[in-house]
C-alpha positions in Angstrom: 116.9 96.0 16.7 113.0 96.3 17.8 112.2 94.7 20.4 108.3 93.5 21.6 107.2 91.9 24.4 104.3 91.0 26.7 101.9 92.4 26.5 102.3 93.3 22.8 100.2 96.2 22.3 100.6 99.8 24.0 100.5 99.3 27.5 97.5 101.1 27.9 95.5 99.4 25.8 93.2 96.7 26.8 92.5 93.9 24.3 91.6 90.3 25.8 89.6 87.3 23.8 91.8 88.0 21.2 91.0 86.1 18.0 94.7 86.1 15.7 93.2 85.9 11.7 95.8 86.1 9.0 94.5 88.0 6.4 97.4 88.4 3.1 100.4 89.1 4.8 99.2 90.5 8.4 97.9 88.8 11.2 94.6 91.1 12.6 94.1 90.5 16.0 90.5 90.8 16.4 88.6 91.0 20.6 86.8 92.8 23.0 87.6 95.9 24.4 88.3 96.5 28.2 88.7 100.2 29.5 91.9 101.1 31.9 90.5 100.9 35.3 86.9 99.8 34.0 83.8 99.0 36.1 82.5 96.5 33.7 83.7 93.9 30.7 84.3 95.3 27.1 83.1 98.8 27.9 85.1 100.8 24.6 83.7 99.4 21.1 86.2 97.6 18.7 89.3 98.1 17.5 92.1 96.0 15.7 95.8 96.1 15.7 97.7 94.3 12.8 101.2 93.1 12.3 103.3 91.9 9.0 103.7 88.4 9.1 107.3 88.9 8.9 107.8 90.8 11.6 105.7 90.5 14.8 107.6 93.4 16.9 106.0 96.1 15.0 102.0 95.9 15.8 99.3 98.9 13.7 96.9 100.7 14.9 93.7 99.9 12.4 91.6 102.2 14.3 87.6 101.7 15.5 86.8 99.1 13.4 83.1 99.0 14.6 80.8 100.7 17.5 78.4 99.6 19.5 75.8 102.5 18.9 75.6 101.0 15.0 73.6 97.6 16.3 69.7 98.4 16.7 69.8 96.4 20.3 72.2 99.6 21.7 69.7 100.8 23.2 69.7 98.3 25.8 73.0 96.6 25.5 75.9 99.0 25.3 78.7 96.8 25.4 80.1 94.2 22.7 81.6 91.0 24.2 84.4 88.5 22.1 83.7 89.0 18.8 85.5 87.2 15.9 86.0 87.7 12.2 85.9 85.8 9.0 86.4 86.0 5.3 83.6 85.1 3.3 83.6 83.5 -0.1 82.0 86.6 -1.6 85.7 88.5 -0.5 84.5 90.5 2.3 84.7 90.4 6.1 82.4 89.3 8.5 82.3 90.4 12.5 80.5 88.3 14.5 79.6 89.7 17.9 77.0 89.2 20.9 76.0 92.7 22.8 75.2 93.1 26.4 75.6 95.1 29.8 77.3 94.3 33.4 77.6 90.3 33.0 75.5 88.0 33.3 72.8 90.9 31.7 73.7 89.6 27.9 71.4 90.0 24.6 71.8 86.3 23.9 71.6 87.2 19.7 74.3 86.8 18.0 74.8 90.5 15.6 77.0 90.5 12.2 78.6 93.1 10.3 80.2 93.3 7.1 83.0 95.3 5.8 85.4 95.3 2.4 88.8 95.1 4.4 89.7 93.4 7.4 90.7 96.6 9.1 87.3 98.1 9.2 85.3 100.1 9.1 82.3 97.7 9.5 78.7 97.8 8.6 75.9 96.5 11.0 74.3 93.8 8.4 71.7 92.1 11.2 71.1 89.4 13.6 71.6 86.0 12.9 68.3 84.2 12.0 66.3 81.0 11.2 65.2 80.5 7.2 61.9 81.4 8.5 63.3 85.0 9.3 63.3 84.7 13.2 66.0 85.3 15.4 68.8 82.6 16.0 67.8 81.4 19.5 69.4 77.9 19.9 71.2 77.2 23.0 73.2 79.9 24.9 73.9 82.6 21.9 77.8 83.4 23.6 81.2 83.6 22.2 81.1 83.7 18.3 83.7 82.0 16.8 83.2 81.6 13.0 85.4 79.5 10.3 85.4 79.2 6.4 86.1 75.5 6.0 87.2 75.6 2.5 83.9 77.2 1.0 81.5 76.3 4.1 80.8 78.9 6.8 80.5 77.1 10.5 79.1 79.2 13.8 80.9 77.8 16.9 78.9 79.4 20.3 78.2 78.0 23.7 78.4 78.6 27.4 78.6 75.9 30.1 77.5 75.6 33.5 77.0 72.7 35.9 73.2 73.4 36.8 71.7 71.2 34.2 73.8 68.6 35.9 73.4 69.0 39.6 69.8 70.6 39.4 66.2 69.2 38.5 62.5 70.6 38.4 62.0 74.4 38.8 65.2 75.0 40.7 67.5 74.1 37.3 64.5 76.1 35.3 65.5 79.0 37.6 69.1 78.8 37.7 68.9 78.2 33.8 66.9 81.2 33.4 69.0 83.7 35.4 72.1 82.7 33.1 70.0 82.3 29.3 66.8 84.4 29.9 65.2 81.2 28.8 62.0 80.5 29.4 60.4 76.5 30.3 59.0 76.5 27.1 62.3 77.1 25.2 64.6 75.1 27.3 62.4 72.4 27.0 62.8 72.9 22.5 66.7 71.3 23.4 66.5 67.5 24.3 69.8 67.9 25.2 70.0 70.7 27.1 71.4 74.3 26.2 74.7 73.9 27.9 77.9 73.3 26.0 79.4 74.0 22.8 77.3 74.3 19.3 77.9 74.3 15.6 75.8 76.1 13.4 76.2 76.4 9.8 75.1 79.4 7.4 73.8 79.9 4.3 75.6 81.9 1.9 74.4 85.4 3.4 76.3 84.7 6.1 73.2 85.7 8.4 70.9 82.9 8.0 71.6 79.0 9.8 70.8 76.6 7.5 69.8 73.8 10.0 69.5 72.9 13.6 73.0 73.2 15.2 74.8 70.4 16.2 76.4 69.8 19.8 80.1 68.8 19.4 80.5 67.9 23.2 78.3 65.9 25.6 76.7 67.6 28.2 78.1 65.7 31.2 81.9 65.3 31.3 81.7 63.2 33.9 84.0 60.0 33.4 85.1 61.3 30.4 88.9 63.1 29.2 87.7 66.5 30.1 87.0 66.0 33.6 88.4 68.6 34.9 89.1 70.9 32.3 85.6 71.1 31.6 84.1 73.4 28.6 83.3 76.8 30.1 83.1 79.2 27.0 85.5 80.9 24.9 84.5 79.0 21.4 87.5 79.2 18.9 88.2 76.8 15.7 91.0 76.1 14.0 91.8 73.4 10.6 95.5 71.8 11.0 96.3 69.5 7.7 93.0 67.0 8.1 92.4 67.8 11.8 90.1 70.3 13.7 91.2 71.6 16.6 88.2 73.2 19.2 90.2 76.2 21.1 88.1 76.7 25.0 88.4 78.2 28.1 88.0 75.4 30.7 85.8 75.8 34.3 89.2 75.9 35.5 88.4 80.0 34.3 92.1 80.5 33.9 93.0 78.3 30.8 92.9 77.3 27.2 92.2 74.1 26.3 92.1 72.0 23.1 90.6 68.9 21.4 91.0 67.7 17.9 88.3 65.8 15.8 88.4 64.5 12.2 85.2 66.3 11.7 84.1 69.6 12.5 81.0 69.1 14.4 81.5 65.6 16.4 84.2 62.9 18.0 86.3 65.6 19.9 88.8 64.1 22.3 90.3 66.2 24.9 94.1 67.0 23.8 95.4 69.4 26.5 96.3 72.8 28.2 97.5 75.3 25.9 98.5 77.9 28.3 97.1 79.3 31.5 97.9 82.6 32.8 99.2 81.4 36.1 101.1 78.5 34.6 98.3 76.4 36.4 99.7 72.8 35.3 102.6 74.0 33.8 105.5 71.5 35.1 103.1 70.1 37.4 102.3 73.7 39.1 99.4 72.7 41.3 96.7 75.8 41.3 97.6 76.7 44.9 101.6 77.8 43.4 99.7 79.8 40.7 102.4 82.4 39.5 100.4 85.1 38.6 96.3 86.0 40.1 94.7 84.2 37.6 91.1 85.0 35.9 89.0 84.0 32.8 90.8 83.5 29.5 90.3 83.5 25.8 91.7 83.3 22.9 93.0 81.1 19.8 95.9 79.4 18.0 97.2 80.6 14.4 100.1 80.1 12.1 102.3 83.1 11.3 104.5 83.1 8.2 105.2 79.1 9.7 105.2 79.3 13.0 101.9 78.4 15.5 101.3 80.9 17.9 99.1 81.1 20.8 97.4 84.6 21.7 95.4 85.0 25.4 95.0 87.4 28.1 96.2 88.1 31.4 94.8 90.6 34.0 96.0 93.3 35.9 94.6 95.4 38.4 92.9 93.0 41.7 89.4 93.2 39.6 88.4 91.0 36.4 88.0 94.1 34.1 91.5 94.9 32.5 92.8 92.4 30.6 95.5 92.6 27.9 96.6 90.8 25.4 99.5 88.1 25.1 101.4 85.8 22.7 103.5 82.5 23.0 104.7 81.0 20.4 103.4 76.9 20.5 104.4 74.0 19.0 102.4 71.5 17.3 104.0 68.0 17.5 103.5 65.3 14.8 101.2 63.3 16.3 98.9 66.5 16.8 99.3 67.4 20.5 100.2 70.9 21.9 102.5 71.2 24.7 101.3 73.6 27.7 103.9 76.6 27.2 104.6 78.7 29.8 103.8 82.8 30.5 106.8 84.6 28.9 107.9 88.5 29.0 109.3 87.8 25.5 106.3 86.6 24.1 106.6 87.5 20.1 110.0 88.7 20.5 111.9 85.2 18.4 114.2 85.1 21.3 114.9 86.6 25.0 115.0 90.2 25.5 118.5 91.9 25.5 119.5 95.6 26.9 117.1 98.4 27.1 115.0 100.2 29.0 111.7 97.9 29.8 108.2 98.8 31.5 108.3 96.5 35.0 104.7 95.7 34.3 106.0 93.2 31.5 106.7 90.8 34.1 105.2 87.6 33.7 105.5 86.2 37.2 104.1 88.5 40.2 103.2 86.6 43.1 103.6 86.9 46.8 102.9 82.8 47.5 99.5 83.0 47.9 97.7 84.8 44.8 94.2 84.3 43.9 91.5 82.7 41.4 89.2 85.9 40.2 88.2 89.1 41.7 90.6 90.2 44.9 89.9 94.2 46.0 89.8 93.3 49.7 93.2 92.3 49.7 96.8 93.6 49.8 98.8 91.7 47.6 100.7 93.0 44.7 99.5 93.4 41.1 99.6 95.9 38.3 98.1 99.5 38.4 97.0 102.4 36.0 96.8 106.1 38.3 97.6 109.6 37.1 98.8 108.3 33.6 101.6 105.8 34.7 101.4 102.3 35.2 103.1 100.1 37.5 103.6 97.1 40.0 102.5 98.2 43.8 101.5 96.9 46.6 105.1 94.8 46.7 105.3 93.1 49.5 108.0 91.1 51.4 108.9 87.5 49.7 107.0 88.7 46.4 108.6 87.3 43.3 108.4 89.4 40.0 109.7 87.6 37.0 110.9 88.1 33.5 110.9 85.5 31.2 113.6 86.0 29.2 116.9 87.6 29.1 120.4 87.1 27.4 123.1 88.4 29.1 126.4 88.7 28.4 128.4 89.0 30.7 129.0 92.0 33.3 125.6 94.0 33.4 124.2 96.8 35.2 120.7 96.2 36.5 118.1 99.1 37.3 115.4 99.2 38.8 113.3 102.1 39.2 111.0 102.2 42.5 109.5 104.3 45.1 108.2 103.6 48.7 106.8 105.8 51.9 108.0 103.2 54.2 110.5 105.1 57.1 111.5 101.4 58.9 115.0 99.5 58.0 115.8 99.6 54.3 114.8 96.3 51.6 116.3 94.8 49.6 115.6 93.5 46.2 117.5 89.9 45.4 118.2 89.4 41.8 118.0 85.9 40.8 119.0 84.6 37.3 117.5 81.4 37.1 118.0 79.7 40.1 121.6 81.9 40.8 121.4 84.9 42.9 123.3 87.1 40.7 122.9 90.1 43.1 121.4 92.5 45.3 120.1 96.4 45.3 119.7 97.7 48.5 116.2 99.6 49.0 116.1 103.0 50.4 113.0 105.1 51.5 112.0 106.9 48.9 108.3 109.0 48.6 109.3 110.0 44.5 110.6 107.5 42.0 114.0 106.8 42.0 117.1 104.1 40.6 118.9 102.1 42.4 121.1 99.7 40.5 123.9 96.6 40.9 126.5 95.2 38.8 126.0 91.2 37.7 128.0 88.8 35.8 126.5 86.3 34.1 126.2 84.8 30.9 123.4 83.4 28.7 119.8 83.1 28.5 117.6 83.3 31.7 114.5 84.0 33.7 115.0 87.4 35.8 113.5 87.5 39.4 113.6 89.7 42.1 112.7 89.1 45.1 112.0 91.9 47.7 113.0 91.4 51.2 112.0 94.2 53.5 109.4 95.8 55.3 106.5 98.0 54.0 105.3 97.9 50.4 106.9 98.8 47.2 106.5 100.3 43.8 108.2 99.9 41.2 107.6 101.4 37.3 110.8 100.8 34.9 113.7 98.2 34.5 116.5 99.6 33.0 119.1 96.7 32.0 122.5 98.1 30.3 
């Protein structure tokens, strides 16, 4: 039987802000583009992946769906940042997308395309726009997130930062400027500010905003049930039964949040963390206990064939610029709130993984004790790698946990793990933990090529897999093989 797991595209394929649509009877996932080992965000132009609704192990290849060179602004943006996609009434597809270069250097206009399918190819249609034919300029023009509410099309957009808050005078002018590329003149148009989260809706063209957007947060969250899980960006909207849930990435720059309104556009009450890819809050897990280095997150809830599912991204090398796509299936209870879930290796899977042969860069936990918020390249701690074609887990150090979450077992089963090293000192060794049993141990010879080493367990039932190195040096290691 298939098998998928985290993340759930090819493993060299880097789609994060994924927005999950279901379209007939496959979910698109719809995002940016990261490229392997890039030096900037959403360098590649789009494509989409799509799955049966029936069966989530099995994820297409649509193909480009849309390039960056088609938008007239190319010339001086080059890259496309998180886009999303709706259906309009008229039957077709609509892209929604903002273009820009090395962050913060964004175009701040908000592009649309149009296609017949979901799966591409689309058309560059124009920029969003007053009725008066000028360009959509309200607020911070970041994050498109669109949503046909039963016949009416609603814009969500926004970015948040704390200097219309702590700054006055021409210092907040500057620091406002250097973010929006906003002059005096036009921040002064907002009476509220251009911070925070906006709703916008268009006319039937799907390119014109038919009046002045509405703020569905308050600036300040001071004193209020957001403090501190604060709006950041990452606008996403979802409808469940009579209630609108508002999908964010929090200041917190690792997490989504959610809060749920009666109305669309106003009243939003802060519900909770969705998931955070460190497991920040998770069980209480304080930020300095983080499980994984954590960095900025996006993404969106949808229901699949019955089931809610929540899609994110993680990173992977020590910079912010490689970030691939993941899945947890949610739960929403009856009186609307979402349980934090936790980072899984099984993700989409229905169930733990069982035998096979399993890239170690699935792991879901990889910590040495001490991992960090953001951007880390001056420092030796262990994360995931693309060089020379293969990917893998280096820099391993001793004490670092790498865990898989989960496995059934059942009963007496051989463990592999495939690893290199150059270290010439007294051999490591790798402690398998199932749960909170040590189930076992593989000693750790020097090795300069890849190589197995393996060790019999006994154990029966679903759990987490960790190993643990012990040992001097730093490790590598590329494939699990569980049989």
């Amino acid at each position: 039987m298939a098998q998928v797991f985290n993340p759930f595209l090819p493993l060299d394929e880097y789609v994060p802000d994924g927005e999950p649509h279901v379209f007939g009877d496959r979910v698109y996932i719809y995002g940016s583009h990261d490229k392997e080992n890039g030096t900037s965000f959403c360098m590649l132009d789009y494509v989409t992946y799509s799955a049966s609704i029936y069966d989530l192990t099995d994820w297409r290849y649509e193909g480009v769906i849309y390039s960056a060179s088609k938008d007239p602004l190319y010339e001086k943006y080059k890259y496309m940042y998180a886009p999303d996609v709706v259906r309009g009434n008229d039957g077709k597809y609509y892209l929604y997308y903002s273009l820009a270069n090395d962050y913060p250097d964004c175009s701040f206009v908000i592009s649309v395309a149009k296609c017949d399918t979901p799966s591409g190819e689309f058309e560059f249609l124009g920029h969003l726009r007053w009725q008066d034919g000028s360009l959509f300029d309200y607020g911070i023009l970041f994050d498109p997130a669109v949503m046909n509410d039963q016949g009416t099309i609603r814009l969500y957009y926004g970015m948040w930062w704390p200097f219309e808050r702590d700054y006055c005078g021409k210092e907040m002018y500057e620091r406002l400027y250097s973010i929006s590329k906003k002059t005096k003149e036009e921040i002064d148009r907002h009476p509220d500010g251009i911070m925070g989260p906006f709703c916008a809706e268009l006319c039937s063209d799907m390119i014109t905003v038919k009046a002045e957007p509405k703020r569905i947060l308050t600036r300040d969250f001071t004193g209020t049930d957001f403090e501190g899980h604060e709006f950041f960006e990452a606008s996403s909207m979802r409808k469940v039964g009579n209630k609108y849930y508002f999908i964010y990435s929090s200041f917190n720059c690792n997490e989504l949040c959610y809060a749920t309104s009666s109305f669309p556009d106003r009243d939003f009450k802060f519900g909770g963390t969705i998931v955070s890819n460190g497991d920040i809050g998770y069980g209480g897990r304080l930020p300095k206990d983080r499980l994984n280095r954590t960095g900025n997150n996006h993404g969106s809830i949808e229901l699949i064939n019955g089931e809610w599912y929540v899609f994110y991204h993680r990173h992977t090398t020590k910079r912010e610029l490689s970030r691939q796509a993941c899945a947890e299936k949610i739960e929403i209870k009856n009186d609307g709130t979402i349980p934090q879930v936790e980072m899984t290796s099984c993700g989409l899977n229905g169930g733990p993984l069982k035998k096979g042969v399993f890239p170690a860069i699935i792991c879901c936990n990889l910590t040495n004790g001490n991992m960090p918020q953001g951007q880390c390249t001056d420092m030796c701690l262990p994360h995931i790698i693309s060089k020379n074609g293969e990917r893998f887990i280096c820099e391993i150090g001793d004490n670092t946990l790498i865990g898989y979450k989960y496995f059934h077992f059942l009963g007496r089963t051989r463990i592999g793990v495939k690893y290199r090293n150059c270290h010439t000192s007294p051999n490591g060794t790798l402690k398998i933990m199932c749960g909170d049993t040590l189930a076992g141990r593989i000693d750790i010879a020097p090795s300069e090529g890849w190589r197995y080493a393996y060790c019999d367990i006994d154990i029966s039932g679903n759990f987490p897999l960790y190993f643990i190195y012990v040992g001097n040096g730093l490790l590598d290691i590329i494939e699990l093989e569980i049989k």
